[in-house]
C-alpha positions as CSV (number, residue, x, y, z in Angstrom):
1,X,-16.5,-2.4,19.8
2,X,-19.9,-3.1,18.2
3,X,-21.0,0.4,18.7
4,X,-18.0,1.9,16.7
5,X,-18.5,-1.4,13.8
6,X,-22.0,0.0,13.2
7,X,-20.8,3.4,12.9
8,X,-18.2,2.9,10.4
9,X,-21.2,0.8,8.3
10,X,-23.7,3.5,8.6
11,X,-21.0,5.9,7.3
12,X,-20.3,3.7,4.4
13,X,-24.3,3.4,3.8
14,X,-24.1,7.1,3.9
15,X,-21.4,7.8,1.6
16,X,-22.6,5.8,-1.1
17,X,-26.2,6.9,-0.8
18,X,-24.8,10.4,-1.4
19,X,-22.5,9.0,-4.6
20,X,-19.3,10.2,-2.8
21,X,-18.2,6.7,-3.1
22,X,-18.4,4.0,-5.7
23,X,-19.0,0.0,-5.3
24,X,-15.0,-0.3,-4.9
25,X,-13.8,2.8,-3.6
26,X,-13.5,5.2,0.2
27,X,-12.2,3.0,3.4
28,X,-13.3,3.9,6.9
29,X,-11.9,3.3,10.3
30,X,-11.4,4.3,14.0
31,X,-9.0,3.9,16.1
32,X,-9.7,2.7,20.0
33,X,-6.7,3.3,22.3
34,X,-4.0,1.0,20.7
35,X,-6.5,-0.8,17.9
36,X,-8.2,0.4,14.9
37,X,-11.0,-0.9,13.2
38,X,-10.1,-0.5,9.6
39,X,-12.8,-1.5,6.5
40,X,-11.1,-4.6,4.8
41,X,-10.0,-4.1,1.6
42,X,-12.4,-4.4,-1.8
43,X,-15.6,-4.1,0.3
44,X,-18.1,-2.2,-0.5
45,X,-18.8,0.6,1.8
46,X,-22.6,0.7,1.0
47,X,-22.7,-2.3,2.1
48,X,-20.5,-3.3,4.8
49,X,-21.5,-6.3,7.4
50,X,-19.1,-6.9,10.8
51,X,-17.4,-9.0,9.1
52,X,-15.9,-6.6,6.9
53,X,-14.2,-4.6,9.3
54,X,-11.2,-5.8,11.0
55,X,-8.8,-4.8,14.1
56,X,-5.3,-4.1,13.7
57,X,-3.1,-2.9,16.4
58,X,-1.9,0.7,16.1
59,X,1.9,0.0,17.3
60,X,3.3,-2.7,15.8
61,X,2.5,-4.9,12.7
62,X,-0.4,-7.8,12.1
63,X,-0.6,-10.7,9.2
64,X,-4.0,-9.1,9.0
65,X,-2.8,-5.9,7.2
66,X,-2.7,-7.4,3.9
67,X,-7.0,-7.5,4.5
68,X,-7.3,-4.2,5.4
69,X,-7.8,-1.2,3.1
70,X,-4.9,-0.5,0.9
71,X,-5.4,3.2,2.4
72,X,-4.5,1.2,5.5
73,X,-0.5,3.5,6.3
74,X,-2.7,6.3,5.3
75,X,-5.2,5.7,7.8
76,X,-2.0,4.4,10.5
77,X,0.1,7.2,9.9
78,X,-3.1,9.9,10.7
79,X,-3.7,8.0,14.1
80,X,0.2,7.8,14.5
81,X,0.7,12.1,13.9
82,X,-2.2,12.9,15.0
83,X,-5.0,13.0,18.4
84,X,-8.0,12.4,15.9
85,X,-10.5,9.1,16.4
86,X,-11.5,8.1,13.0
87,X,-10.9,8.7,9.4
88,X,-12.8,8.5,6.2
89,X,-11.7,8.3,2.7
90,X,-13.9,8.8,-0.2
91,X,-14.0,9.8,-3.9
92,X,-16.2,12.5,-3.9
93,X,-16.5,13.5,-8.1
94,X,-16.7,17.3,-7.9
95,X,-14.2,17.6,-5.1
96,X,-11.8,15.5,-7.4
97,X,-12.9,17.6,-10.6
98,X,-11.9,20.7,-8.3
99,X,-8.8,19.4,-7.6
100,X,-7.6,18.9,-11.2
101,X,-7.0,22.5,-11.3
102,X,-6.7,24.6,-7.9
103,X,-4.4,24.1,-4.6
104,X,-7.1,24.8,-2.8
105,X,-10.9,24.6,-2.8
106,X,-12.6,27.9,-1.2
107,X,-16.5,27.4,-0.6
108,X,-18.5,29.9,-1.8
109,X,-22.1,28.8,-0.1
110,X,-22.7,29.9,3.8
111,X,-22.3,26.4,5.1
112,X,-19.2,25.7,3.1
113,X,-17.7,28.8,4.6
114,X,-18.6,28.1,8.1
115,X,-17.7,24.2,8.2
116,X,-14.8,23.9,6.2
117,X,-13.0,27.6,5.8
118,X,-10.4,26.2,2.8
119,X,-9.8,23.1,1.7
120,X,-5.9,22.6,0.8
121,X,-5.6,20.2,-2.5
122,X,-2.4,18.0,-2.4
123,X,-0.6,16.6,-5.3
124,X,-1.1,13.4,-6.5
125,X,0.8,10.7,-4.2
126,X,1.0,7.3,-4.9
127,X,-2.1,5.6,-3.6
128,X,-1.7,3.3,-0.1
129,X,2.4,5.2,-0.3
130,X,4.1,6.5,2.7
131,X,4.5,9.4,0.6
132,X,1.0,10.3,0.8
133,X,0.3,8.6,4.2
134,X,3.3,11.5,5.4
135,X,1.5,14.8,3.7
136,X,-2.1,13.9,4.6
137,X,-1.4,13.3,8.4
138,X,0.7,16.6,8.2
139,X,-2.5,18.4,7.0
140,X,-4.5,17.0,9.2
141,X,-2.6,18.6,12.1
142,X,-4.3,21.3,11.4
143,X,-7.4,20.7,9.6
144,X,-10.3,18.4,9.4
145,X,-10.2,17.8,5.7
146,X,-7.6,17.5,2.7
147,X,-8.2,16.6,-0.7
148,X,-5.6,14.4,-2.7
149,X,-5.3,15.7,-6.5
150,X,-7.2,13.6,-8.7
151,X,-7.4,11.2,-5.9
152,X,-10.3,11.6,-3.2
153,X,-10.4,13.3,0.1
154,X,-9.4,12.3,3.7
155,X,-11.3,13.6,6.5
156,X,-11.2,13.4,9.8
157,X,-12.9,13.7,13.0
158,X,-14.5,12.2,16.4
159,X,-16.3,9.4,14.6
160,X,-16.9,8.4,11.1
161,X,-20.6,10.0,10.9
162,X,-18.4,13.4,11.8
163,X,-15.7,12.4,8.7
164,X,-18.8,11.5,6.3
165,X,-20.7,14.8,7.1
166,X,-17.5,17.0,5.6
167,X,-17.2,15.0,2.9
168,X,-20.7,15.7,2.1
169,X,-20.5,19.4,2.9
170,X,-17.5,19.7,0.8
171,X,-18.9,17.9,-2.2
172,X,-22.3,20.4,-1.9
173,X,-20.1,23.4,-1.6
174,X,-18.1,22.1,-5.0
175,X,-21.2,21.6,-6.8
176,X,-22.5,24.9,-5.9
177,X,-18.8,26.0,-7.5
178,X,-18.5,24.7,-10.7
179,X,-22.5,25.6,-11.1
């Protein structure tokens, strides 16, 4: 468990180095078998400690959800619809710029293009709803990465260094756009 609680802080290092999240925004977590590790809620990512990432069960309901991330039946609902191992939420600024105008976000650089194909932008959901928790885990059926209008993007992957290195290729290939 240690091994996947340093991953989800190195993520959150990473994201914020890279100003895809700010002090008070992006959750991370991953699940293992029935549990998830989830980022409590208000934490900073860039500087997460053990302590601020907590287990819930998967199945089921905890008095602890009220500390996790209010993306927390966002997060549940991916692991619930879906076979992926960990999810990452940030606020990446030209991804959301990009998504105040398109329904989807086609990169136009070579890595863009290889990583990520097309990037479908969904509409603007309550934040922490069911709503939203329902149309991002139905994306992520079938993709690695969805971006929430005016919201942030989810992403998803084997662990949360693999969810962070979307978001980051995503936000380069937006820059490189609205160059």
């Amino acid at each position: 468990m240690l091994y996947y609680k340093l991953k989800i802080i190195k993520a959150g290092q990473l994201l914020y180095r890279e100003g895809l999240v700010d002090a008070r925004a992006g959750n991370i977590s991953v699940r293992l078998d029935g549990r998830v590790l989830i980022t409590r809620t208000g934490r900073h990512v860039g500087v997460l400690s053990l302590e601020d990432i907590i287990e819930l069960p998967l199945y089921g309901e905890s008095v602890l959800e009220k500390r996790a991330s209010s993306e927390w039946v966002v997060h549940k609902e991916i692991y619930l619809q879906t076979s992926h191992r960990a999810v990452v939420h940030a606020h990446p600024p030209k991804a959301v710029i990009l998504s105040m105008s398109s329904d989807r976000i086609e990169p136009i650089d070579s890595e863009g293009k290889a990583l990520l194909s097309s990037i479908k932008v969904l509409p603007d959901y309550p934040s922490g709803s069911l709503e939203l928790a329902r149309a991002v885990s139905e994306e992520l059926k079938s993709s690695k990465l969805v971006v929430v209008r005016g919201h942030g993007v989810f992403s998803v992957g084997n662990d949360p260094l693999e969810g962070y290195s979307l978001i980051s290729v995503l936000e380069r290939s937006c820059q490189i756009l609205l160059s």
